[in-house]
C-alpha positions as CSV (number, residue, x, y, z in Angstrom):
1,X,72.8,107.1,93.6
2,X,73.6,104.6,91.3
3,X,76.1,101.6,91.9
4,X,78.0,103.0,89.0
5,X,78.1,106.5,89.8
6,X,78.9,105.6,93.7
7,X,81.8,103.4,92.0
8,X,83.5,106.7,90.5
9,X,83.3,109.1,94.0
10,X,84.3,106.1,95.6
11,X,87.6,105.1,93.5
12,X,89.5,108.1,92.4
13,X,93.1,106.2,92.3
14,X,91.5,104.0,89.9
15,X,90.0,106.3,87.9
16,X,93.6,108.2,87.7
17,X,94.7,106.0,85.7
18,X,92.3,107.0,83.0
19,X,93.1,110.9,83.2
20,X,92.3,112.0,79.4
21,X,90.0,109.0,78.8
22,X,86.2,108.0,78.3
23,X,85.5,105.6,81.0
24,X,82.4,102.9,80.8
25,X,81.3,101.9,84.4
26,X,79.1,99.1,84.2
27,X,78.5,97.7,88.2
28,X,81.6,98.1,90.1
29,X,83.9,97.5,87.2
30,X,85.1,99.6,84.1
31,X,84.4,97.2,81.1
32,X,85.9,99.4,78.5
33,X,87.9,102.7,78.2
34,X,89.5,105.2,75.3
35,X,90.1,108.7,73.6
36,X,87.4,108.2,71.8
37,X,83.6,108.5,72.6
38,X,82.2,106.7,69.8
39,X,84.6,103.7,70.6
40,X,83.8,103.7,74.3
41,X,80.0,103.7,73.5
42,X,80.6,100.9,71.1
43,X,82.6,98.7,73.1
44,X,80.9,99.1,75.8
45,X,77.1,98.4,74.9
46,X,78.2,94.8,74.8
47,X,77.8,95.0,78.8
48,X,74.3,96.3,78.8
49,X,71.9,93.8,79.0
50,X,68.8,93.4,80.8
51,X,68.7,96.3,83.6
52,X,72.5,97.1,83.6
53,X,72.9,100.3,82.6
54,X,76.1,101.9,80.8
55,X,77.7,105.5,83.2
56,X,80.3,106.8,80.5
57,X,82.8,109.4,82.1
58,X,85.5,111.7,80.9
59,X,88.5,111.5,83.5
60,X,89.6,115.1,84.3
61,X,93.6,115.4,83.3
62,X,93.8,116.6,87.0
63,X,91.7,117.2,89.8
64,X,89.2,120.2,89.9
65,X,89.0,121.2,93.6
66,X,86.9,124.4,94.2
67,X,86.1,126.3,98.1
């Protein structure tokens, strides 16, 4: 598992405050965020350098929970 995708599973009141949004993780930290994808992607390639890599994620508008 990657540092950015443990970040998400590991932070959902965070993330909430994205619901509807395009999230960039980069690390620990969400370095840019928006309604659109293009923008995200954009803004958010400024972070990737070297070996850091870019996890872009759509915040659900509310929880999926399945049994």
């Amino acid at each position: 598992m990657t540092l950015e995708f443990a970040w998400l599973t590991e932070h959902p009141r965070k993330k909430a405050a994205f619901r509807g949004r395009y999230i960039a993780v980069v690390g620990d930290a969400i370095v840019a965020s928006g309604a659109d994808l293009a923008d995200v992607i954009t803004k958010a390639k400024e972070y990737e350098k070297g070996n850091r890599k870019i996890l872009i994620s759509r915040v659900l508008t509310k929880e999926v929970i399945t049994t």
